[in-house]
N, C-alpha and C positions, 0 to 999 in steps of 0.2 A: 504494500500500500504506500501510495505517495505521502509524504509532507503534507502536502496541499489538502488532498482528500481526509485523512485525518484530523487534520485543521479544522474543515468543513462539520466533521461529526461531532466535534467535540466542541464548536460555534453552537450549531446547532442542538445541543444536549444540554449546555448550560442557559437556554433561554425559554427552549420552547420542551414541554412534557411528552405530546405526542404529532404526528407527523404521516401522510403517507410514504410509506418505506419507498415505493417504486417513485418518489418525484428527488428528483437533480435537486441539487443545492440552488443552483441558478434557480428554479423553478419555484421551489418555496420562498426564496427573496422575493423575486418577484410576482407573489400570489401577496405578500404580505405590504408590498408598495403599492399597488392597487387601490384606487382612492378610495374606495368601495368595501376596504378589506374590516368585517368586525369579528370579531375572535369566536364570536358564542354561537358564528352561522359558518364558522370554518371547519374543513376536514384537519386545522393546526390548531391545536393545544398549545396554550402560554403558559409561564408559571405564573403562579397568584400573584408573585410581587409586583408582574409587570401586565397584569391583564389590564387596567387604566392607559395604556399607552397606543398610540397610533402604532399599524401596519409599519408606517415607515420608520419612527423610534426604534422599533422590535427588531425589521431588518437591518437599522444601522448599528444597532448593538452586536447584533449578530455579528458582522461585516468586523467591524472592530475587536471581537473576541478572536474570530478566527488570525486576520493579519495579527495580533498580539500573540496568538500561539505559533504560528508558524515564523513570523521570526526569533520567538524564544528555539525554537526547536532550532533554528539553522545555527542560530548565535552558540547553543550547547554543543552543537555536532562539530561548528567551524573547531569551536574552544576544543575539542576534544582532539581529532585531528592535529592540531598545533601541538598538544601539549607531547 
C-alpha cells in the first residue's frame, strides 16, 4: 500500500465513523463539498464532535489530516534512511 493511500484511510477514519467502502477518497471529498451535502441524509457518517459543520469544513479537515500524515510519514522514512 502506498503513502498516499494510507494517508487517505487514516484522513478518513479520524473524521468520519462510517463510509461507502467501494467510493474513492476523491469521491467522498467531493460528495461532502456539494453545496447540498447534510450528514443525517448521507450514505457518510461524521463523528458527533463534528456533525454541526459544513460538507466543506468536514472535507477540509479531512484534506488537512491526510497531507499532515503523509508528510509525517515521508519526514520518518526520509529521517530513517539518513540515519
Amino acid at each position: 500500500m502506498r503513502i498516499q493511500d494510507t494517508a487517505e484511510q487514516f484522513a478518513l477514519s479520524q473524521w468520519l465513523s462510517d463510509w461507502p467502502s467501494e467510493w474513492s477518497y476523491d469521491e467522498i471529498i467531493e460528495v461532502l463539498q456539494a453545496a447540498n451535502w447534510v450528514h443525517r441524509d448521507s450514505e457518510i457518517s461524521v463523528w458527533t464532535i463534528i456533525e454541526d459543520m459544513t460538507g466543506e469544513q468536514i472535507a477540509d479537515l479531512i484534506n488537512n489530516t491526510r497531507w499532515a500524515f503523509d508528510q509525517t510519514v515521508r519526514k520518518m522514512l526520509s529521517d530513517m534512511i539518513a540515519a
